[in-house]
DOTITI-221095 format. One line per 3 residues: number of its first residue (from 1); for each residue x, y, z of C-alpha. Coordinates in Angstrom, 3 decimals. Example, Ala and Ser with C-alpha at 12.3 -4.5 7.8 and 13.67 -1.06 7.14 Angstrom:
2
1) 12.300:-4.500:7.800 ~ 13.670:-1.060:7.140
# end
This chain:
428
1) -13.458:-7.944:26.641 ~ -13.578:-7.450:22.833 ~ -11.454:-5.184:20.494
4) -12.059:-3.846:16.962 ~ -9.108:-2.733:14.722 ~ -9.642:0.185:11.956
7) -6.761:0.342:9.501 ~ -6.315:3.400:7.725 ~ -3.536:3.856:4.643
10) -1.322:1.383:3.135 ~ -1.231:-2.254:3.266 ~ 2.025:-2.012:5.676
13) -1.038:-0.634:8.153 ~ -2.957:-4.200:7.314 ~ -0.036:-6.145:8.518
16) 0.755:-4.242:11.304 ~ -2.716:-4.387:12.080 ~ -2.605:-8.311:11.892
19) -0.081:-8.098:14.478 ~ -1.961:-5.930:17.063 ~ -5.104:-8.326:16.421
22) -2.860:-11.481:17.235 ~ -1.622:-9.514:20.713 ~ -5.074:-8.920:21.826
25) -5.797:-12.528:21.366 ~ -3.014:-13.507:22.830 ~ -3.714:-11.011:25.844
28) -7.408:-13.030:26.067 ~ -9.243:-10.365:24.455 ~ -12.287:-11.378:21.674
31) -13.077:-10.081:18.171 ~ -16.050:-7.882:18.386 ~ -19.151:-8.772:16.539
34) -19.946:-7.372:12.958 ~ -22.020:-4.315:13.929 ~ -21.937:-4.581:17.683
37) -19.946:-1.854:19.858 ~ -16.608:-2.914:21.204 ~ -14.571:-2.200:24.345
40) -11.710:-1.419:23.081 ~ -10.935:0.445:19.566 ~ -7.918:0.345:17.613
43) -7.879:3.280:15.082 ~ -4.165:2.475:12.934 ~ -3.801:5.132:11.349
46) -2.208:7.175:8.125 ~ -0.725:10.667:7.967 ~ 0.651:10.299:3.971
49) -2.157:13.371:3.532 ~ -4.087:15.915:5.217 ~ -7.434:13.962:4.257
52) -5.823:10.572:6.095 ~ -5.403:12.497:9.124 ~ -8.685:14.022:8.753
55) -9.843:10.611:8.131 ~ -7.906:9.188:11.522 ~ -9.618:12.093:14.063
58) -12.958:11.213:12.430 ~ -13.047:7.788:13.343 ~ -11.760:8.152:16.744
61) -14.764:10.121:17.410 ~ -17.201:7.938:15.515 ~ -16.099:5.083:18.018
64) -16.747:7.023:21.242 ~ -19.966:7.691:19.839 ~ -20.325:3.564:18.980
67) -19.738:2.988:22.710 ~ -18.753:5.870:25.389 ~ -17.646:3.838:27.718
70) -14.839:1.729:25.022 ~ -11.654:2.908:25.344 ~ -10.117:4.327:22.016
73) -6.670:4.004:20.772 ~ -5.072:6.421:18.312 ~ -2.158:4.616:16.731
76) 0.204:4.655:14.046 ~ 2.085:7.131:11.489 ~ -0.144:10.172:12.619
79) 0.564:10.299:16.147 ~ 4.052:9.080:15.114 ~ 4.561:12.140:13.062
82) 2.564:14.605:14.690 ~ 2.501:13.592:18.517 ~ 1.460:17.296:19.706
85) -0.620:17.788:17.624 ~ -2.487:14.189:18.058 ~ -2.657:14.328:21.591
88) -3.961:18.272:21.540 ~ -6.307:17.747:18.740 ~ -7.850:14.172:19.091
91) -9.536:14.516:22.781 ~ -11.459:11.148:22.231 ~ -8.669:8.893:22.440
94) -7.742:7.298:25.868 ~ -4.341:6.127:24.330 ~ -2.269:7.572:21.945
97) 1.008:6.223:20.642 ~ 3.000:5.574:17.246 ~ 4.700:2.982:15.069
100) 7.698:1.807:17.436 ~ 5.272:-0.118:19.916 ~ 2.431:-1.753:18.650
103) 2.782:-4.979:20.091 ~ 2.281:-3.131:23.451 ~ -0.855:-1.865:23.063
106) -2.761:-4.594:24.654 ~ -0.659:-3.763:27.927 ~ -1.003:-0.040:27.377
109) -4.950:-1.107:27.596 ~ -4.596:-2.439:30.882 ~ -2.986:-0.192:31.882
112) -5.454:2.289:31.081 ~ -7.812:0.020:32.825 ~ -5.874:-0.026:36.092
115) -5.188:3.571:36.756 ~ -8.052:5.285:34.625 ~ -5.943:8.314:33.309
118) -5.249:8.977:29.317 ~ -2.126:7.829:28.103 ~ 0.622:9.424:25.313
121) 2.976:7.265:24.476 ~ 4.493:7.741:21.296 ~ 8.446:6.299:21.370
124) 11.562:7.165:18.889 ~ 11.666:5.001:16.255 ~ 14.944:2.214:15.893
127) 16.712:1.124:12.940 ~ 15.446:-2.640:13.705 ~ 12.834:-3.991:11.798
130) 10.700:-5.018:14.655 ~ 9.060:-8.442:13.994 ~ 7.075:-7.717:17.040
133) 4.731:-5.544:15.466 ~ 3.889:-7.027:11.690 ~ 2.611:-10.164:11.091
136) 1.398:-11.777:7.343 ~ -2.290:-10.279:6.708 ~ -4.353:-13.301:5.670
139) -7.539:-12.413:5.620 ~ -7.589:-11.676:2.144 ~ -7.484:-13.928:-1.261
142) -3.735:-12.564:-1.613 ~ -1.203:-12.251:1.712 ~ 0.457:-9.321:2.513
145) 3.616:-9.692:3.994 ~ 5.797:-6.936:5.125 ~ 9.169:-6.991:4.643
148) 10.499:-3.314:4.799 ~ 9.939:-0.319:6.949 ~ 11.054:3.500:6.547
151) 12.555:5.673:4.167 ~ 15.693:7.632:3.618 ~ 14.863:9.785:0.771
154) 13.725:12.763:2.197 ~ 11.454:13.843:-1.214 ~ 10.364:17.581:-0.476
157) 6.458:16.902:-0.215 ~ 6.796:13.384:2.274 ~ 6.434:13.353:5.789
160) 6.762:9.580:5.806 ~ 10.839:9.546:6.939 ~ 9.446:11.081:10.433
163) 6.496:8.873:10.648 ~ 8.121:5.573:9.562 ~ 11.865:6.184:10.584
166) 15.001:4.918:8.558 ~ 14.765:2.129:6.279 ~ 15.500:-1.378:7.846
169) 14.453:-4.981:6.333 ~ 13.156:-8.230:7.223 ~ 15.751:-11.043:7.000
172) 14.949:-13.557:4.548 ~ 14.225:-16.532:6.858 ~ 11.516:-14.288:8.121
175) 9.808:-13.698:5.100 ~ 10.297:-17.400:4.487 ~ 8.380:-18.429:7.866
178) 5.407:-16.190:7.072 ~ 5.558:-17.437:3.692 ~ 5.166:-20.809:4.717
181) 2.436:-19.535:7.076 ~ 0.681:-18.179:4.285 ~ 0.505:-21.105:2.082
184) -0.652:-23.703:5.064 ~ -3.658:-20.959:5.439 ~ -4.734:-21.911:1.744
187) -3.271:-18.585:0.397 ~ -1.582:-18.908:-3.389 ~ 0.039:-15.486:-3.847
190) 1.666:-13.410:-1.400 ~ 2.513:-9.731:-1.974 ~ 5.743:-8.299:-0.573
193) 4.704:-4.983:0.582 ~ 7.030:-2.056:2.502 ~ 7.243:1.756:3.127
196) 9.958:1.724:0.424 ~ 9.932:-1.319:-0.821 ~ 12.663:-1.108:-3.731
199) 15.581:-0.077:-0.592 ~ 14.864:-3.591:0.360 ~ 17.498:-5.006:1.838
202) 20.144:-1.798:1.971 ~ 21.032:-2.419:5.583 ~ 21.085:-6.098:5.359
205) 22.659:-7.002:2.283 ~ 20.044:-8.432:0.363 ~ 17.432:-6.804:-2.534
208) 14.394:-7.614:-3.522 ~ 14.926:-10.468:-5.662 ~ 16.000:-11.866:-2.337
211) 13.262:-11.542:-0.695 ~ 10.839:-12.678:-3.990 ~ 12.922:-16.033:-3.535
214) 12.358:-16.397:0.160 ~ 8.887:-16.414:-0.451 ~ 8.843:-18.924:-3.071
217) 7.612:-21.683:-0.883 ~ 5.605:-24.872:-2.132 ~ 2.109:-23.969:-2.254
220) 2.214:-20.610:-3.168 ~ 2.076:-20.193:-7.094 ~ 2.685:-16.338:-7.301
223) 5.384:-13.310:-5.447 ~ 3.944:-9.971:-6.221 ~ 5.725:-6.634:-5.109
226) 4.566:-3.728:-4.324 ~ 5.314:-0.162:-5.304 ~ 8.812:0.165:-6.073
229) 10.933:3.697:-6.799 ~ 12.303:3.720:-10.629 ~ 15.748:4.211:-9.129
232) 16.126:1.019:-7.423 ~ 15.718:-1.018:-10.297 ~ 18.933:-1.590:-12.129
235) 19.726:-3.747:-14.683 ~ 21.232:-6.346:-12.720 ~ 18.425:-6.694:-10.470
238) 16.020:-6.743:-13.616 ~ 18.061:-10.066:-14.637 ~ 17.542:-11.308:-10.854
241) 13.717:-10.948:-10.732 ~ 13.863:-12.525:-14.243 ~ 14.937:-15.147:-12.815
244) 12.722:-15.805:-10.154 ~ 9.573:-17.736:-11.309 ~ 6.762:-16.947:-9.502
247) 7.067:-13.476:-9.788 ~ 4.033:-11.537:-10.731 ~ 4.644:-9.121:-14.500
250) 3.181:-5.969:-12.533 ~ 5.532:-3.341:-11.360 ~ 4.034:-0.458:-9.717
253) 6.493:2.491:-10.436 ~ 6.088:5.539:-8.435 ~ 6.351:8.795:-11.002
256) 4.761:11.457:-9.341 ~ 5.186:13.934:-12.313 ~ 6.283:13.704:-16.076
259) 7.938:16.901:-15.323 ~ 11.510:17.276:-15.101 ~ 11.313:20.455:-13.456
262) 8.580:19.307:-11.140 ~ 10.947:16.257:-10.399 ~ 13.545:18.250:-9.327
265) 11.918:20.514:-6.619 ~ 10.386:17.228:-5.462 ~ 13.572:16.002:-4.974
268) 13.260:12.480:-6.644 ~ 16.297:10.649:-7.963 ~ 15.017:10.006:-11.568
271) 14.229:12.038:-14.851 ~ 11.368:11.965:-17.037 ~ 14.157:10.267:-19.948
274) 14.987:7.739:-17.157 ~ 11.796:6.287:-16.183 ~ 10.906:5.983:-20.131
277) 13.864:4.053:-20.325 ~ 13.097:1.603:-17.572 ~ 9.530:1.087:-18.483
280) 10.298:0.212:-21.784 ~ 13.170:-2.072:-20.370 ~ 10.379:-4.168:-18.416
283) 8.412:-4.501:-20.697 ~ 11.092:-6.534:-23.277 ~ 12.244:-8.446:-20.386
286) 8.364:-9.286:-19.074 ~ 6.202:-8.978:-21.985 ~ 2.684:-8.382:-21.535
289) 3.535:-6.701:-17.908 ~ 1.493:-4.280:-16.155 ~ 3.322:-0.670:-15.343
292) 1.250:1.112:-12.643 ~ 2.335:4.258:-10.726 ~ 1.007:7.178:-9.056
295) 1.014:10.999:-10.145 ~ 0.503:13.722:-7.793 ~ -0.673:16.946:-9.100
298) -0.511:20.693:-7.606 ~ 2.752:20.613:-6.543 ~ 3.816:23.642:-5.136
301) 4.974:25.949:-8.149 ~ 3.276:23.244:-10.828 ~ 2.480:25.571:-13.828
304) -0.037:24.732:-16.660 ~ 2.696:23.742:-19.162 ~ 4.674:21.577:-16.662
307) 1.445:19.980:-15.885 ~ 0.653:19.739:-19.960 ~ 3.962:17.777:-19.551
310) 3.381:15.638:-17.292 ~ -0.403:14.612:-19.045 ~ 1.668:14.199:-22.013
313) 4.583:11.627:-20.481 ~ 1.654:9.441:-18.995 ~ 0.087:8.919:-22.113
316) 3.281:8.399:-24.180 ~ 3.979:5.651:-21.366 ~ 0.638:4.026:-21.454
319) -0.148:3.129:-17.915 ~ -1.890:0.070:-17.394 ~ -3.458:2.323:-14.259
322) -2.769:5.156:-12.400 ~ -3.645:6.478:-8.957 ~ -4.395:10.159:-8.969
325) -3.903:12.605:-5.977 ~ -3.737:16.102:-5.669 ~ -0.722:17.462:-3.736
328) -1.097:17.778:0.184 ~ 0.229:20.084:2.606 ~ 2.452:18.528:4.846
331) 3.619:20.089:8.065 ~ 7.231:19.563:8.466 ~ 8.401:19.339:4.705
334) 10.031:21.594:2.601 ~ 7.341:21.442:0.301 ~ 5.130:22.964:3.079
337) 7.027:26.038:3.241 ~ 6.976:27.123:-0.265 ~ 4.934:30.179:-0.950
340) 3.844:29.231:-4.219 ~ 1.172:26.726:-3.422 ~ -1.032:25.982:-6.497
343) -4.636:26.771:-5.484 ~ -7.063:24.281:-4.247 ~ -9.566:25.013:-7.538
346) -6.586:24.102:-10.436 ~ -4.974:20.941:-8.458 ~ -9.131:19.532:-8.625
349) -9.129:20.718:-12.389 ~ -5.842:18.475:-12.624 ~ -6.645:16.122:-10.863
352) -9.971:15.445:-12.823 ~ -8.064:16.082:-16.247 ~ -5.230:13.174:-15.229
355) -8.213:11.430:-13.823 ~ -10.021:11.200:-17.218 ~ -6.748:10.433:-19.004
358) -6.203:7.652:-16.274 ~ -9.724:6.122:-17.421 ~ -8.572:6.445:-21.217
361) -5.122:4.385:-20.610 ~ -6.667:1.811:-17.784 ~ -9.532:0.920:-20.853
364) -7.089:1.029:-23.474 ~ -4.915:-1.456:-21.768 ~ -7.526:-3.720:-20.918
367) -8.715:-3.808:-24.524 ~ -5.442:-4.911:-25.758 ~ -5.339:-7.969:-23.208
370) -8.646:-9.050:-25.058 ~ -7.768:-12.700:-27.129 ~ -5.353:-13.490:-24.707
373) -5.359:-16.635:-22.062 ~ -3.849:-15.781:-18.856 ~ -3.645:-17.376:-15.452
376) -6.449:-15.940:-12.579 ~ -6.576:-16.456:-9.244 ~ -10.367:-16.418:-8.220
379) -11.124:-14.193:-5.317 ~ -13.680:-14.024:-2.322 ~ -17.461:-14.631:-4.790
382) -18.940:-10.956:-4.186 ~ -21.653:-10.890:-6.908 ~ -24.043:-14.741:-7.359
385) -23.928:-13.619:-11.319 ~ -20.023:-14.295:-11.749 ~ -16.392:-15.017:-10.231
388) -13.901:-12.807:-9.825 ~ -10.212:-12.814:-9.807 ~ -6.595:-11.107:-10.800
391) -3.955:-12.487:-13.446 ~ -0.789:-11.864:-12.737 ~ -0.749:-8.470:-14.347
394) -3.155:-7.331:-12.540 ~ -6.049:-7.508:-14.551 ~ -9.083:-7.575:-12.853
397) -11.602:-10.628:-14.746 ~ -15.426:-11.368:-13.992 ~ -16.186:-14.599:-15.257
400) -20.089:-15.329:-15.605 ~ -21.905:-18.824:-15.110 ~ -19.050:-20.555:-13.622
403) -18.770:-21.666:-10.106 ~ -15.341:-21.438:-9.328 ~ -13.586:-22.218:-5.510
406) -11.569:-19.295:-4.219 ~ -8.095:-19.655:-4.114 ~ -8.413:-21.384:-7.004
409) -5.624:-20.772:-10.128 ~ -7.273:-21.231:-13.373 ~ -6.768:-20.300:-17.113
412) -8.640:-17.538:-18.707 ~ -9.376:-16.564:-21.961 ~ -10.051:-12.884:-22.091
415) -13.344:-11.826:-24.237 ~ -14.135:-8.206:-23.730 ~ -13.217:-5.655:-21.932
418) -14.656:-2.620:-19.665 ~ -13.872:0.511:-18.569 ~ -12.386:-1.419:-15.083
421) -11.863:-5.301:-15.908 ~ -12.417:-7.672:-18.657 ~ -15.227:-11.074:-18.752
424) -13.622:-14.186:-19.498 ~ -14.063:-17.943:-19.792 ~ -12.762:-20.939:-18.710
427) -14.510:-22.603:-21.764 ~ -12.519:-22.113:-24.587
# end
């Protein structure tokens, strides 16, 4: 029989997703054909937003239709989070379960197979980091390795704590092993990735810097993390990543509004003042680095001026890039109960307003990089006109008639610059 895995959402999904695809081989099950129906589906889904869950139920569907006779399977943080709902709303699925189980769904397949009836299955989550059910995702340029799951923070507008459970970590030996797996599988950089990914280590005694140095292993050249809270950086752990040498100068620092006021009823753990301070801290310790973040707008009870503030904190910043969402209803958060819901019309206005300014400080950034000569790892070739790659900042850089190996770590001078990456040469 052959299976077909759709990740939806983060790049925790894409590991755990590695994980269920190793299972089903393991069970004796193939990898379906590009383009050709499968018999079993995989849909691993996201709940983050009301368009990922949208997103999920869509796709279920779209695979019946791809073969009626498949069986479907709805997994992940939207069945996890919403179980009633999932099971009542999402008819196509034969299986439905959450995040605690994955590495049983090949057996909840035969299962299916043997007694023909639908199956709900969706289990409490522990406060184990199950190995079980994440595994290093190779299949791109740069591995992804989870090493954290859950979230205690409870922010107002998140329904993430529900569908990912407490935070617990990956010991370092772990991270080590698929580290080591990475590199013998020709990858050169791995990136740490996790649901909170700065809380690291809080039930196991470690932090990240820990886990940056357990994945330091001979043959890969670069550690990058992934989004981090502002909070969890202090200065002492600054010093510690300093310290490690293969870490990548990008830090992806979730803001989610410029607005002290807005920061507040969101219930994060920073100020405006704060974040300024650490972003500026970064960037004397690792000069030249990337700061990235995301800023949600249309909060419940956002006003024009406190979104005028929050426009005017990410441009005295200066984001090297910024992902741009407008606020989603989320069933089960406190956020979701607030009668003061900004309408759907202004959080598109702000959105496309933060979107524009997002443009401005992603091509301002990559103009200053121009003159420079940084280290890029070449990626998968997806264009015969040029090679492609990331420096360690982040920078995306096309580099025309040269015929570079992917995987391969080469210098770059930096010529020009777009609106989304700068051209470079190796010839210089």
């Amino acid at each position: 029989m052959t299976f077909s895995i759709i990740t939806l959402g983060c790049k925790v999904n894409s590991c755990e997703s590695a994980a269920i695809h190793a299972a089903f081989l393991a069970a004796g099950y193939s990898p379906a054909e590009e383009d050709s129906p499968a018999d079993v589906y995989i849909i691993n889904s996201c709940a983050v937003t009301g368009v990922g869950v949208k997103k999920a139920r869509q796709t279920v569907s779209h695979c019946k239709t791809l073969n009626p006779d498949g069986i479907t399977v709805l997994c992940g943080c939207y069945p996890q989070a919403y179980p009633e709902e999932a099971v009542r709303d999402v008819s196509a699925a034969d299986i439905i379960t959450g995040n605690a189980n994955k590495s049983e769904i090949p057996a909840m397949v035969s299962k299916f197979i043997a007694e023909h009836r639908r199956m709900s299955c969706v289990q409490p989550l522990t406060r184990e980091f199950d190995e079980a059910s994440s595994a290093a995702d190779l299949d791109r340029t740069r591995a992804f390795i989870k090493i954290e799951d859950g979230c205690d923070r409870f922010c107002t507008y998140c329904i993430i704590p529900t569908a990912r459970g407490r935070v617990r970590s990956r010991r370092p030996e772990e991270i080590t092993r698929q580290a080591e797996q990475a590199a013998a599988a020709g990858n050169r950089e791995i990136v740490l990735t996790g649901i909170n990914l700065g809380c690291y280590g809080e039930d196991i005694g470690y932090t990240p810097a820990d886990a940056v140095r357990a994945a330091q292993v001979p043959g890969i050249e670069r550690v990058r993390l992934g989004s981090l809270e502002a909070d969890t950086l202090t200065d002492d752990e600054i010093q510690r990543l300093k310290a490690c040498e293969k870490l990548c100068p990008h830090f992806h620092l979730s803001l989610q509004s410029g607005s002290d006021a807005v920061l507040k009823r969101m219930k994060r753990r920073y100020t405006s003042a704060e974040y300024l301070a650490l972003a500026e801290k970064l960037r004397k310790v690792f000069p030249g680095c990337a700061i990235t973040t995301d800023i949600m707008v249309g909060f419940p009870g956002e006003t024009d001026e406190e979104f005028a503030e929050s426009m005017a904190f990410a441009e005295k910043v200066g984001f090297a890039k910024i992902h741009v969402f407008p606020y989603s209803i989320r069933k089960g958060t406190v956020a979701a109960m607030r009668t003061n819901q900004v309408v759907p019309q202004v959080k598109s206005a702000r959105a496309k307003e933060m979107s524009a300014l997002a443009d401005r400080l992603e091509r301002q950034f990559l103009e200053s990089q121009v003159g420079t000569v940084q280290t890029v790892l070449i990626e998968k070739r997806t264009s015969p006109d040029y090679c492609n790659g990331f420096t360690g900042s982040y920078i995306p850089v096309r580099i025309y008639g040269e015929d570079i190996l992917r995987h391969s770590l080469v210098q770059v001078k930096l010529t020009s610059a777009d609106d989304t990456y700068c051209t470079g040469t190796t010839k210089f």
